[in-house]
MMTF fields as JSON, N, C-alpha, C and O atoms, coordinates in Angstrom:
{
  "mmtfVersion": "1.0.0",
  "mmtfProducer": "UNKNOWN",
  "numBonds": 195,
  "numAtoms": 196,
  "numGroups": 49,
  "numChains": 1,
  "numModels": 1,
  "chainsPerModel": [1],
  "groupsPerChain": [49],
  "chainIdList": ["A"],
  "bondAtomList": [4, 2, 8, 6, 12, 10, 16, 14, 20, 18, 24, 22, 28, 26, 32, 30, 36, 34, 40, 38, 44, 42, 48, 46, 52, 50, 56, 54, 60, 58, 64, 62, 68, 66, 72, 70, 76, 74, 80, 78, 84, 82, 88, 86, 92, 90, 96, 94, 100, 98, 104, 102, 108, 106, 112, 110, 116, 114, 120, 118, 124, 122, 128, 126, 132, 130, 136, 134, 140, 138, 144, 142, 148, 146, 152, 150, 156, 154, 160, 158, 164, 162, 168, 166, 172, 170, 176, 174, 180, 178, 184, 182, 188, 186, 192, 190],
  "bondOrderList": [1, 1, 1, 1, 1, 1, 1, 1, 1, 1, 1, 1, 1, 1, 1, 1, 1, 1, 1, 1, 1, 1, 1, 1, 1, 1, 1, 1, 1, 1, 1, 1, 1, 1, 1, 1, 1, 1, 1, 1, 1, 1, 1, 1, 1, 1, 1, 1],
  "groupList": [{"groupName": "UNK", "atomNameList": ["N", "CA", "C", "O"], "elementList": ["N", "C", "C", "O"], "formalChargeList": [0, 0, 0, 0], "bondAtomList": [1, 0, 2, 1, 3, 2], "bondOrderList": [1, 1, 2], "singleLetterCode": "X", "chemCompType": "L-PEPTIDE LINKING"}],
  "groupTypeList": [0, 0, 0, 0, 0, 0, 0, 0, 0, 0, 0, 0, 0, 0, 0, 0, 0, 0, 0, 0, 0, 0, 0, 0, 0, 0, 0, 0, 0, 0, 0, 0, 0, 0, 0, 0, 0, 0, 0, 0, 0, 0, 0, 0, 0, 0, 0, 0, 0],
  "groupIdList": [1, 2, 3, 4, 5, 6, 7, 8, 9, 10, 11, 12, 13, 14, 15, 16, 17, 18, 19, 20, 21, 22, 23, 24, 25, 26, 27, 28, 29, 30, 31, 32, 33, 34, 35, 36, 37, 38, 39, 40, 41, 42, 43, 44, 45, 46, 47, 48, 49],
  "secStructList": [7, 7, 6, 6, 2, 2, 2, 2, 2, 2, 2, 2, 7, 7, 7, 2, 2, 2, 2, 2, 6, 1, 7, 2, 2, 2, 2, 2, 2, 2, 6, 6, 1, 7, 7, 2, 2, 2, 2, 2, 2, 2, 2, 2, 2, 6, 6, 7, 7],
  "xCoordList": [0.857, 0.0, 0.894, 1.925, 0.352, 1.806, 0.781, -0.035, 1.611, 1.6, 0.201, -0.347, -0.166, -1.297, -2.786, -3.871, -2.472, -3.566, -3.841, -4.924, -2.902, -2.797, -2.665, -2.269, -2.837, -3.156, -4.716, -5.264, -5.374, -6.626, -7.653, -8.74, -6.739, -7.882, -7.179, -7.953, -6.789, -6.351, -6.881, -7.198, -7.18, -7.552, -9.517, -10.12, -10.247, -10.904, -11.598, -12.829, -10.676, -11.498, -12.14, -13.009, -11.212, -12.057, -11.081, -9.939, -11.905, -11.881, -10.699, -10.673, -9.812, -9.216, -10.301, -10.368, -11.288, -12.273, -12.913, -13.459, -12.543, -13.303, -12.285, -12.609, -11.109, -10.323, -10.025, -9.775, -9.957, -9.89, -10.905, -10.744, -12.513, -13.135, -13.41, -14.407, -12.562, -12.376, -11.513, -10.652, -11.477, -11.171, -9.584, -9.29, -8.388, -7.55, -6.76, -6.374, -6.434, -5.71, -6.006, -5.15, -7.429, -7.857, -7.035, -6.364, -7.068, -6.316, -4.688, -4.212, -3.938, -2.977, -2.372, -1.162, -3.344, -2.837, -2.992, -2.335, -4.205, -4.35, -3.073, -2.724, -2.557, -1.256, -0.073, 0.953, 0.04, 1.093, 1.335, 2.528, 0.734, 0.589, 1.471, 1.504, 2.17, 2.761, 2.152, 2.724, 0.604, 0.326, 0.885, 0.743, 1.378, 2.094, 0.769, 0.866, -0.607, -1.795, -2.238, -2.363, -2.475, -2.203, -1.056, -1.473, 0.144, 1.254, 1.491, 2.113, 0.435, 0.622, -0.693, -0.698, -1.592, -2.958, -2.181, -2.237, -1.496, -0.914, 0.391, 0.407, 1.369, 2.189, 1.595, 2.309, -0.105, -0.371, -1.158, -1.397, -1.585, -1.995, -1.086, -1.351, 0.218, 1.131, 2.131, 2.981, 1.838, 2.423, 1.88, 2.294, 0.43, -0.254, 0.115, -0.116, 0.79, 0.963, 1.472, 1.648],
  "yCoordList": [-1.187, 0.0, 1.238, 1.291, 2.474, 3.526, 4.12, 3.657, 5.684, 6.505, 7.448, 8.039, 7.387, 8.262, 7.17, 7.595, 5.892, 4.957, 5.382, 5.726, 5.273, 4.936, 6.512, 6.586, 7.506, 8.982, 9.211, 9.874, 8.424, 8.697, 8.167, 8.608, 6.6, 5.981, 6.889, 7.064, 6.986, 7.806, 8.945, 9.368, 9.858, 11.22, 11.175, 12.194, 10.013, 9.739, 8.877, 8.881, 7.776, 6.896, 5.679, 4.839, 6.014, 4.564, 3.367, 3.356, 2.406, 1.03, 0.862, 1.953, 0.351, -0.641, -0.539, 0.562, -1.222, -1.074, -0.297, -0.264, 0.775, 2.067, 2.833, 3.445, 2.594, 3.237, 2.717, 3.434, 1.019, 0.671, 1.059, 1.437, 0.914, 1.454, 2.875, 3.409, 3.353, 4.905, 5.062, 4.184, 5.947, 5.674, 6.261, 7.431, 4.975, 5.628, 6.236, 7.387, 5.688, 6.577, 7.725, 8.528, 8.019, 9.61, 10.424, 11.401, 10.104, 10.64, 10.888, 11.982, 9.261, 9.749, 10.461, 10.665, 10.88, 11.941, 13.08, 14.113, 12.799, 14.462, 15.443, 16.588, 14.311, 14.945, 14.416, 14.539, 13.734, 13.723, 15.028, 15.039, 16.022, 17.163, 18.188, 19.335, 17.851, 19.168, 20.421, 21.503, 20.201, 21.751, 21.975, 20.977, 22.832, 23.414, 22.975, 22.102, 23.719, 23.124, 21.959, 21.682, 21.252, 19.356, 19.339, 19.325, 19.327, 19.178, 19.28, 18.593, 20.824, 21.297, 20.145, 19.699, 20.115, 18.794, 17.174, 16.637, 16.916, 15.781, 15.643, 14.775, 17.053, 16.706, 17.337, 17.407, 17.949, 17.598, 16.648, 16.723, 15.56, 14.51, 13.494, 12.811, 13.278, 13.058, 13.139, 12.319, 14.588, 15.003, 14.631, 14.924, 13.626, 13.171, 11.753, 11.503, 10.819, 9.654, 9.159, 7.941],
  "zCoordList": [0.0, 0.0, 0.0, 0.671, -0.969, -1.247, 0.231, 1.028, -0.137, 0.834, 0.768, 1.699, -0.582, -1.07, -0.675, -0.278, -0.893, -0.574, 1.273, 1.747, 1.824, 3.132, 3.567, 4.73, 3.096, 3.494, 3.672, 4.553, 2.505, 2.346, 3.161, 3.533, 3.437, 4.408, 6.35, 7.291, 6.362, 7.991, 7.966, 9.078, 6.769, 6.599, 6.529, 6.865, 6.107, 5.58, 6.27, 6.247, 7.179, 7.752, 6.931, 7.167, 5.743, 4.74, 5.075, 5.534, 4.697, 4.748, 4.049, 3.481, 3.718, 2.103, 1.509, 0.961, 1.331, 0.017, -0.74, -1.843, 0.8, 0.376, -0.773, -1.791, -0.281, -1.014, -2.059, -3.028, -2.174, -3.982, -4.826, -5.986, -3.925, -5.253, -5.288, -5.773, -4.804, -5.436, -6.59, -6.642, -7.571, -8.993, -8.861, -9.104, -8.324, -7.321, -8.551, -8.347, -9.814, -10.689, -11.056, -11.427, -11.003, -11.169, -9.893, -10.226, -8.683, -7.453, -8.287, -8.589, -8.572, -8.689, -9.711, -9.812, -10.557, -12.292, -11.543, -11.675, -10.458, -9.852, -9.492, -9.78, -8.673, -7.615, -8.222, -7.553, -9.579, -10.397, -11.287, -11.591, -11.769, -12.57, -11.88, -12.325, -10.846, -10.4, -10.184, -10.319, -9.736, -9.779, -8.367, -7.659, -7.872, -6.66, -5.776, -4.913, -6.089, -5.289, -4.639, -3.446, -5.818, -5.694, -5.231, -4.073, -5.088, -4.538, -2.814, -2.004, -2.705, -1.363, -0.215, 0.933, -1.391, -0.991, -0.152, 0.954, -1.493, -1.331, 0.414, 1.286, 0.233, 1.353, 2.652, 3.652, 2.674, 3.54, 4.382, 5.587, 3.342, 3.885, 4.294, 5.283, 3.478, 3.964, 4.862, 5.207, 5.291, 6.857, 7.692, 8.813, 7.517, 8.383, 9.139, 10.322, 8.107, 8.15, 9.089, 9.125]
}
């Protein structure tokens, strides 16, 4: 499980299942694009971990 799977369920409270059937590659093109925004989204759910 990466870091973005396992951000979402601690931030979120989802299940594993909850989080596979979320459309997880749409998440990760999101916060792959480099927008500084998505970027700033992503390391702060990750500062959560």
């Amino acid at each position: 499980m990466n870091d973005l799977r396992r951000g979402l369920m601690k931030e979120n409270g989802w299940t594993l299942e909850q989080v596979d059937d979320q459309d997880y590659y749409e998440l990760n093109d999101l916060f792959s694009d480099h927008n500084p925004e998505n970027m700033e989204s992503l390391n702060n759910v990750l500062k959560r971990i």
